[in-house]
N, C-alpha and C positions, 0 to 999 in steps of 0.2 A: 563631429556628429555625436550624439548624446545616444547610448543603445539604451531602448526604450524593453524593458519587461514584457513579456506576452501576459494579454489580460488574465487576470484566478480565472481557475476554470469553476465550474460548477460540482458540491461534491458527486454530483451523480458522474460527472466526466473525470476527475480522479480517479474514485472508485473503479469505473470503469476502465482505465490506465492501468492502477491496480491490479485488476484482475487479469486483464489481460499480459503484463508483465510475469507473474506468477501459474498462470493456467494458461499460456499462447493459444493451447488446442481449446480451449473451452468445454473443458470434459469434467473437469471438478466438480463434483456437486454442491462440495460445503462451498467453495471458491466461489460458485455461481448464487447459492442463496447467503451468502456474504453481500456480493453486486445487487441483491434485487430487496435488499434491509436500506440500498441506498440509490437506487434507480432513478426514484423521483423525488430527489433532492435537488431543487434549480438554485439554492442560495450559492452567490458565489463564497468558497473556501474562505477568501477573506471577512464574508461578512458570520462566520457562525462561532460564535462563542461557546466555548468547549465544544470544539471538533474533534479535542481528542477522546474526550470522554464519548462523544456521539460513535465514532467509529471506534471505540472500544466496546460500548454498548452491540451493536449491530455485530460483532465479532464474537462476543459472548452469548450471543441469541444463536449462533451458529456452531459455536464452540466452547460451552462451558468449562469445560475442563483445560482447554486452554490444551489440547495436545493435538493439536491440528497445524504443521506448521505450514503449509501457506496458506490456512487464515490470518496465522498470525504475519506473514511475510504479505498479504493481499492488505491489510490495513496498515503496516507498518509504509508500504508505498505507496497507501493512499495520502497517508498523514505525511510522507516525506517530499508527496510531489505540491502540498498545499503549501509548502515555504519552502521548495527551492523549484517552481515552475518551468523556470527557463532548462530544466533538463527532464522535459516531457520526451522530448527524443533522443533519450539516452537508449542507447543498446540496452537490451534485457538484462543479460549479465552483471552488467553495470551499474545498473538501476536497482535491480537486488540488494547490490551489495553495498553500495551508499546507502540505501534505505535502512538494511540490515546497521549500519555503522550508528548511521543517526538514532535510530529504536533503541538500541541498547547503548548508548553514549560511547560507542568506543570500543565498548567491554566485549566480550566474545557472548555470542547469546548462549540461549539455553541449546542445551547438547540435540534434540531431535532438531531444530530449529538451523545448525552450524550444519547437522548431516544434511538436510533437505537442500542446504544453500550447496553445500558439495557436490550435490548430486548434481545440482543445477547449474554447476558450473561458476558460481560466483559464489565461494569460501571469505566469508567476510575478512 
């Protein structure tokens, strides 16, 4: 039997993965106006060209400075569940921390961004 891929989700159902990987409780503010830069997004993942750029953009709208780290950890597994889908139901932890892996190729991230993942329990 041939395992068939679960259909792209929509970015709005990423992002919304995303966020909730990152902010379980839904208490983040920057977390939550991150998700609602990408609410009403029905394109599936597959169909948008520069996705990264678009959820880079919608993270920057939220986080200029770029020192916010689960913004940056909320699009980092938005953009990581749009090309490896089949672990939508990955444990949180888990999910962090692959995401965290894939974002920064490897490489250990930026130092507030490694502490937040510590805190969280998923130390890339």
């Amino acid at each position: 039997m041939t395992r068939r891929h679960p259909d792209p989700p929509t970015v709005a159902a990423a992002a919304r993965r995303g966020a909730e990987a990152v902010d379980p409780s839904g208490h983040d503010p920057y977390v939550g106006a991150f998700m609602a830069h990408l609410e009403d997004d029905d394109e599936p993942v597959t169909a948008v060209a520069g996705l990264s750029d678009r959820l880079e953009e919608a993270r920057r709208a939220v986080d200029p400075e770029g020192d916010l780290p689960a913004v940056t950890m909320a699009a980092a597994v938005t953009n990581y569940l749009a090309y490896r889908r089949e672990e939508t139901s990955e444990g949180r932890e888990d999910l962090l921390r692959l995401a965290a892996r894939a974002e920064f190729d490897g490489a250990h991230p930026p130092e507030e961004v490694a502490d937040w993942l510590r805190e969280q329990g998923a130390e890339a």
